[in-house]
VEXVEX-312468 format. One record per residue (C-alpha): residue number from 1; x, y, z. Coordinates in Angstrom, 2 decimals, always signed. Layout:
<nodes>
{NUM; {X; Y; Z}}
...
</nodes>
This chain:
<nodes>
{1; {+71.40; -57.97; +55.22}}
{2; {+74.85; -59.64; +56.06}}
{3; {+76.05; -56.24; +54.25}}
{4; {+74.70; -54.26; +56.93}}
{5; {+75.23; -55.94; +59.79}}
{6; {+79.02; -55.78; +58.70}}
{7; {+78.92; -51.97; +57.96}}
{8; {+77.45; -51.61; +61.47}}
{9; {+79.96; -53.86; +63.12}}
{10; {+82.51; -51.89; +61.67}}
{11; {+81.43; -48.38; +62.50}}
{12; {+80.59; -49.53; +66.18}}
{13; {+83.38; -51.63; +67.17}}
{14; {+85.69; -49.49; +68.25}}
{15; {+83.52; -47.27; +70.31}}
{16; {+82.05; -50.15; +71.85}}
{17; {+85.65; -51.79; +72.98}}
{18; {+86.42; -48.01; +74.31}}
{19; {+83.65; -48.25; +76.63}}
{20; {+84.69; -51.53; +78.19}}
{21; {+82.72; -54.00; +76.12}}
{22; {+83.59; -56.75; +73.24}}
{23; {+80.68; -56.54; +70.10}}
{24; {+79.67; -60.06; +69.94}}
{25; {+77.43; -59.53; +67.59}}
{26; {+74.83; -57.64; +65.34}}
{27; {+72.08; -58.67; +63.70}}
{28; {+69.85; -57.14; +61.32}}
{29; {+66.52; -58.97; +60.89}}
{30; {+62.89; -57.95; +59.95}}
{31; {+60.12; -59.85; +62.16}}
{32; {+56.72; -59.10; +60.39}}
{33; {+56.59; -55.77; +59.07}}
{34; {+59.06; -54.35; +61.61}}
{35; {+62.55; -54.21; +61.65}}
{36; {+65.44; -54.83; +64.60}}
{37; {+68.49; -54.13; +64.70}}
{38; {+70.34; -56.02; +67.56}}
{39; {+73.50; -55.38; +69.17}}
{40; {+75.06; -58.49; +71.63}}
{41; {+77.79; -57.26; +74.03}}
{42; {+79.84; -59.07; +75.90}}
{43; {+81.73; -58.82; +78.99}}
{44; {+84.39; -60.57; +82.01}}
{45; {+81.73; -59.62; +84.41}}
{46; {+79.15; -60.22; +82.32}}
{47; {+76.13; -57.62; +81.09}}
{48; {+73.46; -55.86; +82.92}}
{49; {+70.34; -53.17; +81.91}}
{50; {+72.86; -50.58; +82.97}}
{51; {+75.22; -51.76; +80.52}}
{52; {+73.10; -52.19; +77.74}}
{53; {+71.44; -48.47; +78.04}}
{54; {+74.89; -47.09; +78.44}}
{55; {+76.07; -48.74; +74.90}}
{56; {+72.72; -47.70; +73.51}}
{57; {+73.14; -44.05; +74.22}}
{58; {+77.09; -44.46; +72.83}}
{59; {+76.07; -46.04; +69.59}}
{60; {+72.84; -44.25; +69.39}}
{61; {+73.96; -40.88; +67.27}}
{62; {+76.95; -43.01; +65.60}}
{63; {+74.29; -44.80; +64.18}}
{64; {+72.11; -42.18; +63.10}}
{65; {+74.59; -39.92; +61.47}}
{66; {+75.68; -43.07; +59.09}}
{67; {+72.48; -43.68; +58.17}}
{68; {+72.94; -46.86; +56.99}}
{69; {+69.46; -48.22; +57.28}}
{70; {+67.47; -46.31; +55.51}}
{71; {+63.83; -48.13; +56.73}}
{72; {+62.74; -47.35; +60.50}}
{73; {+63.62; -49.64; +62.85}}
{74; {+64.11; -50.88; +66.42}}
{75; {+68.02; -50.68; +67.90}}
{76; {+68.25; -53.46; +70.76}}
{77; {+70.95; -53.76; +72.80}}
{78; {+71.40; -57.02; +74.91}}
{79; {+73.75; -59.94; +75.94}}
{80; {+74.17; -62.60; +73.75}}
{81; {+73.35; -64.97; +76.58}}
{82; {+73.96; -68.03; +78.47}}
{83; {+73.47; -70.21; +75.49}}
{84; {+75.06; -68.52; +72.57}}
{85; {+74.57; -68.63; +68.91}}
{86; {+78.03; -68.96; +67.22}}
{87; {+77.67; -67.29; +63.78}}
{88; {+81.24; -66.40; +63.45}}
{89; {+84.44; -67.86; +63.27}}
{90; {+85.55; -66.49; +66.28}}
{91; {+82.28; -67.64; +68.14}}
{92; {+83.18; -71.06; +66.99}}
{93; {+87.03; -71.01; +68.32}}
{94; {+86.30; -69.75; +71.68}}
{95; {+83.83; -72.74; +72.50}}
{96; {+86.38; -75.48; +71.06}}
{97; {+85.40; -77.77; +73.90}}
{98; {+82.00; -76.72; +74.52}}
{99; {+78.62; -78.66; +74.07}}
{100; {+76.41; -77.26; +71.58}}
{101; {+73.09; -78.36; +69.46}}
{102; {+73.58; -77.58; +65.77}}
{103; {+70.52; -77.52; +63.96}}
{104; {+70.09; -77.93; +60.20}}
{105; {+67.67; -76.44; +57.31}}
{106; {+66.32; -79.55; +56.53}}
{107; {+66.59; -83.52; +57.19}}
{108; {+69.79; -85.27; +56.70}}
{109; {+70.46; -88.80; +55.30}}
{110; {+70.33; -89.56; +58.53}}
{111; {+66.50; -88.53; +58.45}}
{112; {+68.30; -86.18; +61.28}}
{113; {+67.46; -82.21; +61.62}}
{114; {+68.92; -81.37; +64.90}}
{115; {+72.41; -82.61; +66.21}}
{116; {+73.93; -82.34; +69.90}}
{117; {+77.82; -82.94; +70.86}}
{118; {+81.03; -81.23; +72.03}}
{119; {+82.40; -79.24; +69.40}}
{120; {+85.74; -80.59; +68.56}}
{121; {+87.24; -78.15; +65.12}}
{122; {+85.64; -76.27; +62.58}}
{123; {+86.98; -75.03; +59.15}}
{124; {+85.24; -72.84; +56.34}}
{125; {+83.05; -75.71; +55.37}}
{126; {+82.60; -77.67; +57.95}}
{127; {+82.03; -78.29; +61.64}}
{128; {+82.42; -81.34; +63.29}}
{129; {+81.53; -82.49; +66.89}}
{130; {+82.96; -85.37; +69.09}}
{131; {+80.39; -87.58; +67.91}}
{132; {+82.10; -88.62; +64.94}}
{133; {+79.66; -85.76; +63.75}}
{134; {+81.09; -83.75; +60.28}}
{135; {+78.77; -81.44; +58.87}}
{136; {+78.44; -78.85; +56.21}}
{137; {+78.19; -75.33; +57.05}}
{138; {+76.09; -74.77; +54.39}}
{139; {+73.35; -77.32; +55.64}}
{140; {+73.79; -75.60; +59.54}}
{141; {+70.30; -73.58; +60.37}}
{142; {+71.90; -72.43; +63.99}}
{143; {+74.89; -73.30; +65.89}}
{144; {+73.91; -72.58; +70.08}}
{145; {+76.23; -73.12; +72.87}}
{146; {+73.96; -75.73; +75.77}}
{147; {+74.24; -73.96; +79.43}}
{148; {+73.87; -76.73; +82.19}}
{149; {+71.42; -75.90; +84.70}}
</nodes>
């Protein structure tokens, strides 16, 4: 699906940017026998309902008229939050600094599944977190930004 959600990205970008708003991110996931197709903007002064219908009805007929997706399926349009998931690159860079919780597919040696730290660098195989933490990529379920409360 990867395929997709990069076709999408690239068809929507620009209109999105023209608009006012950065494309975080889009996802395109089937939950049960349904299937959603999400779209994270991002903001300076962060998003609103307002925002989100007003990318919707932008991106709405762009989508359509690529037909890309051929099953039927939901188009949600959100923020990506005040704790992120960093599934790109550039996610990763601009929270250099940050505290996040990385989670992984399975166990480690360290009979560990779930790691928390301040992410320090990253590269295309591995992340690694103030901790003295160094982890595959490959092995990373989710990477999330932590929002103190």
């Amino acid at each position: 699906m990867a395929n997709i959600e990069e076709k999408i990205e690239k068809l929507i970008q620009k209109k999105i940017e023209d608009i006012g708003y950065e494309l975080y991110d889009v996802e395109y996931t089937k939950e049960g026998k349904n299937y959603f197709l999400r779209i994270f903007i991002d903001s300076d002064k962060g998003i609103d309902l307002n925002d989100c219908e007003k990318v919707n009805n932008e991106i709405n007929d762009i989508l359509d008229q690529a037909d890309y997706i051929k099953e039927q399926y939901f188009l949600e349009v959100s923020s990506p939050g005040v704790e992120r998931v960093l599934r790109k690159d550039k996610h990763l860079k601009k929270n250099i600094g940050e505290e996040v919780i990385l989670k992984l597919f399975k166990k480690d040696e360290n009979n560990k599944k779930e790691y928390q730290g301040i992410l320090t660098n990253f590269n295309e195989n591995n992340i690694e977190l103030d901790n003295k933490v160094n982890i595959e990529r490959k092995n990373i379920s989710q990477i999330k930004t932590i929002f103190k409360w």
